[in-house]
C-alpha positions in Angstrom: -60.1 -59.7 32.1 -56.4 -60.3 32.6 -56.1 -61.3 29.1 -58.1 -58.2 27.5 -56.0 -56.0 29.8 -52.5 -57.6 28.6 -54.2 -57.2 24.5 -55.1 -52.9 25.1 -51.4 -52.9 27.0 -50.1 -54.5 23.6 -52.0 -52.6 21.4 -50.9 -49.8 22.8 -47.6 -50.7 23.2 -47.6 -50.9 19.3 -49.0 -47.7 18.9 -46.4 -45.4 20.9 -43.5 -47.8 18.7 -45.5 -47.0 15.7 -45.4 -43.4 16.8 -41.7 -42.9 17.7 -40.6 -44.2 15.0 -42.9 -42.1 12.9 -40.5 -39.3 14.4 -37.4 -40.6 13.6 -38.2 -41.1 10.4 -39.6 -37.7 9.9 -36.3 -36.1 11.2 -34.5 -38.7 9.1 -36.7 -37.4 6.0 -35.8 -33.4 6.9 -32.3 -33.7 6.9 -32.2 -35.7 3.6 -32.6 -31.8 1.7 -30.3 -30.1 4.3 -26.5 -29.5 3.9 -24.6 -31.9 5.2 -22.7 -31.3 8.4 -20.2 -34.0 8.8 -16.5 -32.4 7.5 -14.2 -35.4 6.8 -11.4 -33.7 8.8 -8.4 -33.4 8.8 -8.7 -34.2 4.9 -11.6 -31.8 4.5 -11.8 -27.9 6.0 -14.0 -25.4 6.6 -12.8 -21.8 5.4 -13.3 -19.2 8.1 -15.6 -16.5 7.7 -14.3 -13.2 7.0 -14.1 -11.7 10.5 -13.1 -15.1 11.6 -10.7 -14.5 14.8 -7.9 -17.1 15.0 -4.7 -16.9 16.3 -3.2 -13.7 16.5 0.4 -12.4 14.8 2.9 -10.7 15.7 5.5 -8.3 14.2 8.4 -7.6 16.5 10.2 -4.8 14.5 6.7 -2.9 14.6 6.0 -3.2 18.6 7.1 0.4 20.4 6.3 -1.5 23.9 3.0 1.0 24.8 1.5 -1.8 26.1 -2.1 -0.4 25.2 -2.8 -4.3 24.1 -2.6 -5.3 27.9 -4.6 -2.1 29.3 -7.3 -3.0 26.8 -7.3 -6.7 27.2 -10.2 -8.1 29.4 -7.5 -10.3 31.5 -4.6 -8.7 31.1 -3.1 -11.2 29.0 -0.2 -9.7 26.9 3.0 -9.9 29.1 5.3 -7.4 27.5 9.1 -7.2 28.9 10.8 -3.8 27.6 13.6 -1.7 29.0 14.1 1.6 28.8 17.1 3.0 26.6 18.3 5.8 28.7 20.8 7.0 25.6 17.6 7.2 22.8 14.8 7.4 25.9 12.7 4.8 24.6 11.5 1.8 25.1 13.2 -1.1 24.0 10.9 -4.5 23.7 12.6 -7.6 25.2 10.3 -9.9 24.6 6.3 -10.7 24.0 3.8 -13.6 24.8 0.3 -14.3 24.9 -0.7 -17.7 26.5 -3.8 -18.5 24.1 -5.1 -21.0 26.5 -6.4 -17.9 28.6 -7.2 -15.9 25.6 -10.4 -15.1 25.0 -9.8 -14.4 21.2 -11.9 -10.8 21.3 -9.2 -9.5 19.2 -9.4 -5.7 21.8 -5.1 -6.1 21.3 -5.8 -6.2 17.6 -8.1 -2.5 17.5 -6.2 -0.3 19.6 -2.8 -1.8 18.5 -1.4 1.8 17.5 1.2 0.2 14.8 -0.7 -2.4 13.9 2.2 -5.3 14.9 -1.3 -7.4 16.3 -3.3 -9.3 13.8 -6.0 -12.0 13.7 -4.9 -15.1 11.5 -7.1 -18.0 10.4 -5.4 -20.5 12.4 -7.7 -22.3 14.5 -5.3 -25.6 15.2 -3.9 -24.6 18.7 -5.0 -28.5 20.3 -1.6 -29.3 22.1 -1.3 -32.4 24.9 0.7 -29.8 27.4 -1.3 -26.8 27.6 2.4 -25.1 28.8 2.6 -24.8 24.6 -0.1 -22.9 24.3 2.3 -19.6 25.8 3.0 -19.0 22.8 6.2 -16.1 22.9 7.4 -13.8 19.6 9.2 -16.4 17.7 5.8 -18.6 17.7 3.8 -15.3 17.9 5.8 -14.2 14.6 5.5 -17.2 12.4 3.3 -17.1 9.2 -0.3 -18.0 9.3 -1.6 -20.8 7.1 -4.9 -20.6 4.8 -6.8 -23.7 4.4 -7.3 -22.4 0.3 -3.6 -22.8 0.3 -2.5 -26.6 1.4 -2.6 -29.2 -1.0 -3.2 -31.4 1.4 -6.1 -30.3 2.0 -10.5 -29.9 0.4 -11.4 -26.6 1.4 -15.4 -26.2 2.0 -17.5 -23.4 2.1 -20.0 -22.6 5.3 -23.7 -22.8 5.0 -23.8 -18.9 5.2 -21.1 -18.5 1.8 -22.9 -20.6 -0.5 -24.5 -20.1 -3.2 -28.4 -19.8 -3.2 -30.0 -22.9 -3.0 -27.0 -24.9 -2.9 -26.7 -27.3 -0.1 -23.9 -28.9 -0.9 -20.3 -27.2 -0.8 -18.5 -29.8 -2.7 -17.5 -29.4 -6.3 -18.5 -25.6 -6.5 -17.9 -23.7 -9.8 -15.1 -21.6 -9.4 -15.9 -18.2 -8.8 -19.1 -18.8 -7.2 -20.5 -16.3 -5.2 -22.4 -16.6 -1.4 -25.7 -15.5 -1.4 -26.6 -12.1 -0.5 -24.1 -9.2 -0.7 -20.4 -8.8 0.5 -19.3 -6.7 3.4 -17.7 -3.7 0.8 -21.2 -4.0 -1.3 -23.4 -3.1 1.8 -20.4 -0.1 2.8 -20.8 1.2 -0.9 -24.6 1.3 -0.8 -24.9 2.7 2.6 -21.9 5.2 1.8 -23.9 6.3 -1.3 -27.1 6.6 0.1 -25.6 8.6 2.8 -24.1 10.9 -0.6 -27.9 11.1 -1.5 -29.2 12.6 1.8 -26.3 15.0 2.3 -27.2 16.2 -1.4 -31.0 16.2 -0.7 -30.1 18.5 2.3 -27.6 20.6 0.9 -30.4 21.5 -2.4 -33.0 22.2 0.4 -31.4 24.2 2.5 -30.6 26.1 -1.3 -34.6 26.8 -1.9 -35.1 27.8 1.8 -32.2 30.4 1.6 -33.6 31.7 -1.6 
């Protein structure tokens, strides 16, 4: 009996390893037709999306010192130093910092910025080993954001979401090839149309009812 007992434990020993790897190999099999997912950084990059929010920009000889970007900001992170000029009474801006290792990156600054001195950028590379950098003041705040299209250096990839259709593979892409689906200002133009249409509709039967 001990010995049949030891075999069905065997047997079914061999039947759950049979099984398991059955799995594996099925998940092994499913990703063999599905875009690939390692990015051989920092030699290969992804390009943002289109709303992407990165690090924010700042333009100095724009800011009037309202300090709507730190009403508006969740954590009242802007710290904006200003004095008022009693002989032109305004303010005068001093000096401007945002310490992006609080930010939250909603990008609230950016919207109600009244002179637009507050943008987002695509720069996402912010790691730093003191974490004191990342208070980033207007001379940092002010320098010129970097594209990944734009460094030599550098393979810039497409996301799943701006390829082609059907294409898995965002490497060696004609140029000029365009995501699947329609753009941003595509979808604004139709719905800004169709919205044309129905005040047209409305205006011709409002017409016959008058007459």
């Amino acid at each position: 009996m001990t010995f049949l007992k030891r075999v069905g434990e065997y047997v079914s020993d061999a039947f759950k390893a049979a099984k398991y790897i059955g799995q594996g190999m099925g998940v092994v099999f499913d990703h063999m037709n599905r875009r690939p997912v390692t990015v051989q950084y920092p030699f290969e990059k992804l390009i943002p999306s289109e709303r992407f929010r990165g690090r924010i920009h700042f333009e100095f000889d724009k800011c009037i010192a309202c300090e709507i970007c730190v009403r508006v900001c969740p954590i009242d992170l802007p710290v904006v130093d200003w004095v008022y000029n009693t002989e032109l009474k305004k303010k005068e801006l001093y000096s401007y910092s945002i310490d992006f290792g609080v930010c939250i990156f909603c990008a609230n600054c950016v919207e109600f910025c009244p002179t637009n001195c507050l943008s987002v950028t695509e720069d996402y590379e912010l790691a730093t080993y003191d974490r004191h950098e990342l208070n980033y003041h207007q001379v940092a705040l002010g320098r010129l954001p970097s594209k990944v299209t734009e460094d030599p250096m550098v393979t810039p990839l497409r996301e799943f979401a701006y390829l082609p259709k059907g294409v898995i593979d965002p490497h060696d892409l004609p140029t000029g090839s365009q995501r699947a689906g329609k753009r941003p200002e595509e979808i604004l133009a139709e719905m800004k149309a169709a919205k044309a249409a129905e005040e047209t509709e409305e205006k011709v039967a409002k017409a016959a009812a008058d007459t």
